[in-house]
C-alpha positions in Angstrom: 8.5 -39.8 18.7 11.8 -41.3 19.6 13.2 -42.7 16.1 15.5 -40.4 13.9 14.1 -38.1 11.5 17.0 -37.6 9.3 15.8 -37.9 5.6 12.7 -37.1 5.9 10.9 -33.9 4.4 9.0 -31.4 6.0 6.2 -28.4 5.1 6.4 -24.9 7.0 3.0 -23.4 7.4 4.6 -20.1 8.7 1.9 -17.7 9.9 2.2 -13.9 11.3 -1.0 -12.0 12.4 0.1 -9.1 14.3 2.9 -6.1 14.2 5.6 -7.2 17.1 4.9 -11.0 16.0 8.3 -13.2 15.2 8.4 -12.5 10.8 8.1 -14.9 8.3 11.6 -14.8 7.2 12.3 -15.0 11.3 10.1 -18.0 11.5 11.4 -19.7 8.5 15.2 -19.4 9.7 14.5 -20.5 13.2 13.1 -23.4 10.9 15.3 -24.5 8.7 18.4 -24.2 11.6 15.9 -27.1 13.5 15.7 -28.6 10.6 19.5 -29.0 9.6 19.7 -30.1 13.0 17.4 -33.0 12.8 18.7 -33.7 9.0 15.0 -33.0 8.2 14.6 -31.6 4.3 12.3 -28.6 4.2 10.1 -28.2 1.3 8.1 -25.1 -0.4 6.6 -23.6 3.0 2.5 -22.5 3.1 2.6 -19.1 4.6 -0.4 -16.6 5.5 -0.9 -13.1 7.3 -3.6 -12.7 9.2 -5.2 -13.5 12.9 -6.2 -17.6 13.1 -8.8 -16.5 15.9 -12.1 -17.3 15.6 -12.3 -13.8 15.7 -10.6 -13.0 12.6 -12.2 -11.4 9.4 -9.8 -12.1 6.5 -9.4 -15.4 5.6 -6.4 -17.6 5.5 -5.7 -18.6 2.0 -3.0 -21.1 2.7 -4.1 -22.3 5.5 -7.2 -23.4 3.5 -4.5 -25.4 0.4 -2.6 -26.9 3.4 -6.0 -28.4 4.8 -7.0 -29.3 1.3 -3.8 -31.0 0.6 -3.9 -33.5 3.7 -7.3 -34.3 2.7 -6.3 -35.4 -0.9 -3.1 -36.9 -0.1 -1.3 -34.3 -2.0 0.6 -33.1 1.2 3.7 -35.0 -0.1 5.9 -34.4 3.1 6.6 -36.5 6.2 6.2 -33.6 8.9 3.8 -30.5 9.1 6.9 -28.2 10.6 5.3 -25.1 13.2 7.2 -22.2 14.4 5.1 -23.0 17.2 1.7 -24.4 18.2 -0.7 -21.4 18.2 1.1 -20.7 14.1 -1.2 -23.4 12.8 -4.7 -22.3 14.5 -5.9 -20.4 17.3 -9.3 -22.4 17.1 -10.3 -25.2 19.0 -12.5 -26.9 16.2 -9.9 -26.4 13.3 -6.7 -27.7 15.3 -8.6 -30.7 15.9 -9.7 -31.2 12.2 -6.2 -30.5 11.3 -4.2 -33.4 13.4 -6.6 -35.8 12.5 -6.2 -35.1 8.8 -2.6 -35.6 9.5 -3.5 -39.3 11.9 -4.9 -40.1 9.3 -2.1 -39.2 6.5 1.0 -40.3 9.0 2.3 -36.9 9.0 3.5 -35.4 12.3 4.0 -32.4 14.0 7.4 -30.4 14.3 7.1 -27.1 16.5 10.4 -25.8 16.6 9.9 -23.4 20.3 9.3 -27.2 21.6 12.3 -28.6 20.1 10.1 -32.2 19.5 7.7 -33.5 17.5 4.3 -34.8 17.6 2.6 -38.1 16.5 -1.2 -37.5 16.6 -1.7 -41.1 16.4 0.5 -41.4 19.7 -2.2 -40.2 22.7 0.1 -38.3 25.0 0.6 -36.3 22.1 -2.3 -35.9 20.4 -3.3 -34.4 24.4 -0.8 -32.2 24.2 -1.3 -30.7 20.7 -5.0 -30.5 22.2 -4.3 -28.7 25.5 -2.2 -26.3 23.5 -5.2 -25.3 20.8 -7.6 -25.2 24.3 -5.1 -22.7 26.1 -4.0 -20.3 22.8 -7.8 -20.3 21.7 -8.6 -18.5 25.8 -5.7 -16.2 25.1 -7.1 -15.0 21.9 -10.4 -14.8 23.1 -8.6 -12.4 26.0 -7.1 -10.5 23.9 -10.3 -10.1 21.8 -12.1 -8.8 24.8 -9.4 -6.5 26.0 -9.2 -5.0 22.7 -13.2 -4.7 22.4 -13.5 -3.3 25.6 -10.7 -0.7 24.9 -12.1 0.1 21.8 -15.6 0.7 23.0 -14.1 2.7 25.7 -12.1 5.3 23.4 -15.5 5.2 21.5 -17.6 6.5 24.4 -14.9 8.8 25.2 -14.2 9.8 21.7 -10.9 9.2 21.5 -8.9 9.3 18.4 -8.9 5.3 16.3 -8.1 4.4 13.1 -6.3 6.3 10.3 -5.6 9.9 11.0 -7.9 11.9 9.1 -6.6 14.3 6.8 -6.1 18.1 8.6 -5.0 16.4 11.9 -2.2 14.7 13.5 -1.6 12.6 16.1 0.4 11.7 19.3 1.1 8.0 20.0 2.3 6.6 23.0 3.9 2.7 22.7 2.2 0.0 25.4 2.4 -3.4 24.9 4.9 -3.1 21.7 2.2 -1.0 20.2 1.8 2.4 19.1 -1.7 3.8 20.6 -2.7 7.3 20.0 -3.1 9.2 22.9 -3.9 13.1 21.3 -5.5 14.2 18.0 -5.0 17.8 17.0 -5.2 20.2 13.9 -2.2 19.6 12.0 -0.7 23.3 11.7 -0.3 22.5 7.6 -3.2 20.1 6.7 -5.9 22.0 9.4 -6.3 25.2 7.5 -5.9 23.2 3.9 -9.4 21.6 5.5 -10.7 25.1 6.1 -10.1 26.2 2.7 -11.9 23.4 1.0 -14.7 23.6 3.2 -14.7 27.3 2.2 -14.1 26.8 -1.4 -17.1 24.1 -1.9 -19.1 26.6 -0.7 -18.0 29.1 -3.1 -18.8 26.8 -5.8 -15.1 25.8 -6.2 -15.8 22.2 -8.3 -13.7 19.3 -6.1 -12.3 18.9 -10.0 -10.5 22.4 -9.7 -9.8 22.0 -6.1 -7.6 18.8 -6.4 -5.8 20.1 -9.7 -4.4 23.4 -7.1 -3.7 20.7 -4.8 -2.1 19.3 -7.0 -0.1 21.9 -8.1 0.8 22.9 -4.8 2.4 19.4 -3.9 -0.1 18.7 -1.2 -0.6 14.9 -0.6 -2.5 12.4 1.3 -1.3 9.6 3.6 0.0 7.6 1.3 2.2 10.6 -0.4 -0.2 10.8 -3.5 -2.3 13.6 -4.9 -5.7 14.2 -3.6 -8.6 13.4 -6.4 -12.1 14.6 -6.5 -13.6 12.2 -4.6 -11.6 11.6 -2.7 -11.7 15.6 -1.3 -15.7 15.2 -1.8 -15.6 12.4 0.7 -13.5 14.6 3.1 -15.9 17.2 3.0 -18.8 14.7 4.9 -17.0 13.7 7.7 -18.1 15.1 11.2 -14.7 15.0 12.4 -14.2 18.3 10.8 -17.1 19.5 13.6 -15.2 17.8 16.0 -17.4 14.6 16.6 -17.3 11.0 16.5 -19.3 8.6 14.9 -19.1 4.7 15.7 -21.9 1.9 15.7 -24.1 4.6 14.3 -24.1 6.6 17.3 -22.0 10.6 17.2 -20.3 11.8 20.8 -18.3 14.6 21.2 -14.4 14.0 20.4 -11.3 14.7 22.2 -10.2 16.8 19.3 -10.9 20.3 18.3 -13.1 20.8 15.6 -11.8 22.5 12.6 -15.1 24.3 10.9 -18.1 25.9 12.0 -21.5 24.0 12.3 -22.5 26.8 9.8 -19.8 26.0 7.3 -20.3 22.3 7.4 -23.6 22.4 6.9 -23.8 24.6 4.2 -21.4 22.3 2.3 -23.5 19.2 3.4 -26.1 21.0 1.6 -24.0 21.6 -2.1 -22.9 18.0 -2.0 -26.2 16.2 -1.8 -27.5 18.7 -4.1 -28.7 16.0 -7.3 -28.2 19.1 -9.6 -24.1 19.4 -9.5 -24.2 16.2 -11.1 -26.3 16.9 -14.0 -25.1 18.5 -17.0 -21.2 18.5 -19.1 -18.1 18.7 -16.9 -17.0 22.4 -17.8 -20.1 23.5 -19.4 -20.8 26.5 -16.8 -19.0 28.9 -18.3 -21.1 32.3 -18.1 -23.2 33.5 -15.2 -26.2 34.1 -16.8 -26.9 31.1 -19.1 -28.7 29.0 -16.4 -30.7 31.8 -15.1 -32.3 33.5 -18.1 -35.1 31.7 -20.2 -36.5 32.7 -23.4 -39.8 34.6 -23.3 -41.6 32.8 -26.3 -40.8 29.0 -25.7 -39.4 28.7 -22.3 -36.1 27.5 -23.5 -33.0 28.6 -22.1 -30.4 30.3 -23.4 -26.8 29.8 -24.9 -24.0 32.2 -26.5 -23.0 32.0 -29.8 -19.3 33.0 -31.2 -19.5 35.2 -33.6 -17.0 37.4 -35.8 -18.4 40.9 -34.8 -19.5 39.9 -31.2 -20.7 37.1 -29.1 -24.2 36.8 -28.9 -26.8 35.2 -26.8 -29.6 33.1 -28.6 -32.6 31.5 -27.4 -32.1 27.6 -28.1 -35.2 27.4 -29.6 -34.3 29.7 -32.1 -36.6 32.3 -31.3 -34.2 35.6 -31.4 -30.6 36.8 -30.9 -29.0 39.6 -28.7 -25.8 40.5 -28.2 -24.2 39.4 -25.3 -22.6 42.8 -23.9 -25.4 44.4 -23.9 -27.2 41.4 -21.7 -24.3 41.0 -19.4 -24.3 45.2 -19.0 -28.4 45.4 -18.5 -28.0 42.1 -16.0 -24.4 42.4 -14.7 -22.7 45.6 -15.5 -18.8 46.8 -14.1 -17.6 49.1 -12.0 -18.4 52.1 -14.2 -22.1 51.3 -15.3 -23.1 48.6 -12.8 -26.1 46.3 -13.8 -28.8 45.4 -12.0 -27.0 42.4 -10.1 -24.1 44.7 -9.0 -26.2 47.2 -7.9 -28.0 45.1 -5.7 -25.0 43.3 -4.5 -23.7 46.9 -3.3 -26.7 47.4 -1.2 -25.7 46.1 2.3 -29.3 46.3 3.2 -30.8 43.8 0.8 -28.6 40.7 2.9 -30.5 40.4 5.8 -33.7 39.2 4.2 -31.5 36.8 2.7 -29.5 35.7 4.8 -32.6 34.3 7.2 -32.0 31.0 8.7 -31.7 28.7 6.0 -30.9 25.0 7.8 -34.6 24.1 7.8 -34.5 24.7 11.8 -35.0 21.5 14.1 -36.4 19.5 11.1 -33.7 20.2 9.5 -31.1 19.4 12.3 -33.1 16.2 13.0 -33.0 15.3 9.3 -29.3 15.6 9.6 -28.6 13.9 12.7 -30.4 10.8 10.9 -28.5 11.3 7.6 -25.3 11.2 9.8 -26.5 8.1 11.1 -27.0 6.5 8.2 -24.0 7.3 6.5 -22.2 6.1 9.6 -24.3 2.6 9.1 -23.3 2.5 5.6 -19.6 3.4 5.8 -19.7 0.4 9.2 -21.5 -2.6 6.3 -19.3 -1.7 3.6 -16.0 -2.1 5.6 -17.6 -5.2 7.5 -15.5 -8.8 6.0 -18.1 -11.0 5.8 -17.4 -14.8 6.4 -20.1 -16.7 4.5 -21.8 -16.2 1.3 -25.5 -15.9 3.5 -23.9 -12.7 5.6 -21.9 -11.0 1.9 -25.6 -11.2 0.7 -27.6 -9.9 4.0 -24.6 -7.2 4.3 -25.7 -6.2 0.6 -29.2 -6.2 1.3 -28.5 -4.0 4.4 -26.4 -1.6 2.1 -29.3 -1.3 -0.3 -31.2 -0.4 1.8 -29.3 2.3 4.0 -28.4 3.5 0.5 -31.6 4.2 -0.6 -32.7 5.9 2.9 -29.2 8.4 2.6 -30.8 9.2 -1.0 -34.3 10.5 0.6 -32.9 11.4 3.4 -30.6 14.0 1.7 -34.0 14.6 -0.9 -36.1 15.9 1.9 -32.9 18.4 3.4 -32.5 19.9 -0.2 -36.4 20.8 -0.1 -35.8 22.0 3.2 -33.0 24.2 3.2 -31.9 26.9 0.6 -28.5 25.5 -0.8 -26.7 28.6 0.6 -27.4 32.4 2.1 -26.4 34.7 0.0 -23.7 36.0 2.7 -22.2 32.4 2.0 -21.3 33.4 -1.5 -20.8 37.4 -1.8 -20.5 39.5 0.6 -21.5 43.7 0.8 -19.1 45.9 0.5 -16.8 47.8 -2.0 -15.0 47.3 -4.7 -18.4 45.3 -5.8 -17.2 44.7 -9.5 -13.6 43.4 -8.9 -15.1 41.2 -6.2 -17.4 39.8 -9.1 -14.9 39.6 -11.7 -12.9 37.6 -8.7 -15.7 35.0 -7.8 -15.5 31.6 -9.8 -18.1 31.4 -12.2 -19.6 28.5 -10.8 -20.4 30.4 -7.5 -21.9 33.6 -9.5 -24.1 31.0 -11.2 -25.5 30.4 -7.9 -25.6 34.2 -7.0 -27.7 34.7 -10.4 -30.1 31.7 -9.7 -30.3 33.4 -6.3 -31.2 37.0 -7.1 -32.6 35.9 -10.5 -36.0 34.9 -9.1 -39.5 36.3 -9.0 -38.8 36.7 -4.8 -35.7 39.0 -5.2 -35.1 41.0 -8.3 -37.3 38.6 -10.5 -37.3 36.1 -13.0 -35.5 37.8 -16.2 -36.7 36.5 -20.1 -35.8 37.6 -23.5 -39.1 38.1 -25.1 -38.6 37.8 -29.2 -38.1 40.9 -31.4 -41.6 40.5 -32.8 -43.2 40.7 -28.9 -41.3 43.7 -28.1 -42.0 47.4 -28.8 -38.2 48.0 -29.5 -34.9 46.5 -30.3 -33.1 48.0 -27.3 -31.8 45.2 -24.6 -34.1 46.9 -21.9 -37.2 46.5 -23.6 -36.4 43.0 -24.5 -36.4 41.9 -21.0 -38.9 40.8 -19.5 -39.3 40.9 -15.5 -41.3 38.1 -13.5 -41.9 38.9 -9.9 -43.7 37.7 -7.0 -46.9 39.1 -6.0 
């Protein structure tokens, strides 16, 4: 275009997809100084972040309202203004719709790198705005490759990609402008914090409790804010911790170390996708034994009662009331006069039994190697960007559907496999009653529902005063054991 362009007005699209790319601000003041130079008004810019490959996932709002505007004439400048070529699209198809929207609206092309502008209507032009959408549409497509092949590559050799999961850190090396990590490793402060909530959870430490400490103690995530429940009950599931990988629904071996025992995850796998932590009132186990005894008469459980002279227990059917101490001594006891639970928990002997191989054995480990996959799947649909409405609804469909096999999947392991030994909770030893009085509640819940059952101790019920030969707590008990 040989004529002057002084007085006329021009439109930035201003585009930046990639860290070490030329800014926004950088592009618009390279601009606007080729601008002032050809006496060329700019006007308000389009601007977008984000890849224009054909390879991209997010979309490109303002790229979308420039294209819109050319077709309805609403464009209202002389010159589309580019940083340079590959700024407006990196796809073949797209360029091309995009200069003859501006052919046929009599707006050219300004790429400032060029230093000239284009007429699309002019041919020698239009061929080179062509042969530069051709060469920057290989390059991406070069790029995509080298990255997929790299990335496929780190995956087979399970190398560290992605954000840096909580309890390790990383070492980068810069190639290309970029930062690539090049070492994962236990972060010597965040490692044994992962330890201790793997630990904790099996305790029966609720995630609730867990991030309020967390809390308390300042510790963070990676984006310098508290930890919350979920988010610590999603850490819990990840097979990094065992020092794994898992990508296209596939696990390998990582370069990392791992940071908990197969043991240790897998007992936690086995609290979490336990249905029953999630039934019930937040904060409403607040005694051992109120989940563990029934009433004799009606079946009901039983629930304690505040009263003036002394707490009671009382069968929620309202067949009869005890008083509590007297329960808690028969069932529990202290260090003086230990109860039938202490007792046995000071009996090194009674573990073993117990403590018998509880991961369901190889059905077990195959159910969990498919419940990894699938969560793998899952966690792979929900991040994918979809690009049309047909692949957002087969990506939900797909999600349903891995969904649903996670929820059986994790069924058939809790019928499988004992939540946890009884080693995993308590362990033998002295100093039996300050231990107890030491273990969260929620975790001697489980130690009650454990020994509490007609295979260990047996199955304890308050029979009603009228059913019993005495009022004493000991006669009121009634003991259910297998044959």
């Amino acid at each position: 275009m040989g004529h002057s362009l002084s007085g006329k007005i021009g439109r930035e699209y201003l585009r930046v997809s990639a860290r070490g790319d030329r800014s926004i601000p950088e592009q618009h003041d390279d601009n606007r100084r080729a601008a002032d130079r050809e006496g060329v008004t700019l006007g308000s810019p389009y601007q977008d972040q984000g890849s224009a490959s054909r390879y991209a996932l997010r979309a490109r709002d303002d790229f979308a309202r420039l294209m819109s505007d050319l077709e309805n004439d609403t464009f209202g400048a002389d010159l589309l203004w580019l940083w340079e070529s590959s700024r407006g699209s990196r796809r073949v198809g797209e360029w091309v719709s995009l200069i003859e929207l501006c052919e046929e609206r009599g707006v050219c092309v300004y790429v400032t790198t060029h230093g000239r502008v284009y007429d699309p209507a002019d041919p020698r032009d239009r061929r080179a705005l062509l042969e530069d959408a051709v060469d920057s549409e290989y390059e991406s497509a070069k790029i995509s490759k080298r990255t997929r092949r790299g990335i496929d590559a780190n995956a087979r050799d399970g190398k560290p990609h992605g954000i840096c999961p909580f309890g390790y850190a990383r070492e980068y090396e810069i190639r290309r402008g970029k930062r690539v990590p090049v070492r994962q490793y236990a972060d010597p402060v965040e490692g044994p914090l992962i330890v201790e909530l793997f630990e904790s959870v099996r305790a029966r430490v609720s995630f609730k409790s867990i991030a309020a400490d967390w809390a308390v103690r300042g510790v963070v995530g990676r984006r310098g804010k508290p930890l919350s429940a979920q988010t610590l009950r999603d850490l819990v599931t990840h097979v990094s911790y065992l020092g794994l990988r898992q990508t296209k629904g596939k696990t390998v071996k990582a370069s990392w170390p791992r940071l908990v025992s197969d043991e240790l995850f897998y007992d936690v796998q086995s609290i979490v996708s336990d249905a029953s932590r999630i039934k019930g009132k937040p904060g409403a186990a607040l005694y051992p034994l109120t989940g563990a005894v029934t009433c004799a008469g009606c079946g009901s459980s039983i629930a304690v009662r505040h009263r003036v002279k002394e707490d009671q227990y009382e069968c929620r059917g309202g067949c009869w009331r005890l008083s509590k101490a007297d329960v808690d001594g028969l069932l529990i006891g202290d260090a003086e006069h230990p109860g039938v639970i202490l007792t046995y928990l000071a009996r090194p002997d009674v573990y073993e039994a117990l403590d018998a191989d509880h991961s369901g054995g190889e059905a077990g480990q195959e159910i969990r190697g498919a419940l990894a996959k699938a969560r793998a799947d899952l966690e792979e649909t929900e991040a994918a960007e979809p690009e049309t409405l047909a692949e957002e609804k087969r990506f939900a469909r797909r999600a349903e559907r891995l969904e649903a096999k996670i929820a059986e999947l994790e069924e058939r392991l809790r019928l499988l496999a004992r939540p946890s030994s009884l080693s995993t909770l308590f362990t033998p030893g002295p100093d039996v009653a300050q231990r107890w009085e030491d273990t969260p509640v929620p975790a001697q819940r489980a130690i009650v529902a454990l020994l509490l059952s007609p295979g260990v101790i047996g199955q304890a019920s308050v029979k009603p005063r009228a059913a019993s030969a005495s009022a004493s707590v000991p006669d009121r008990i009634e003991w259910t054991r297998a044959a």
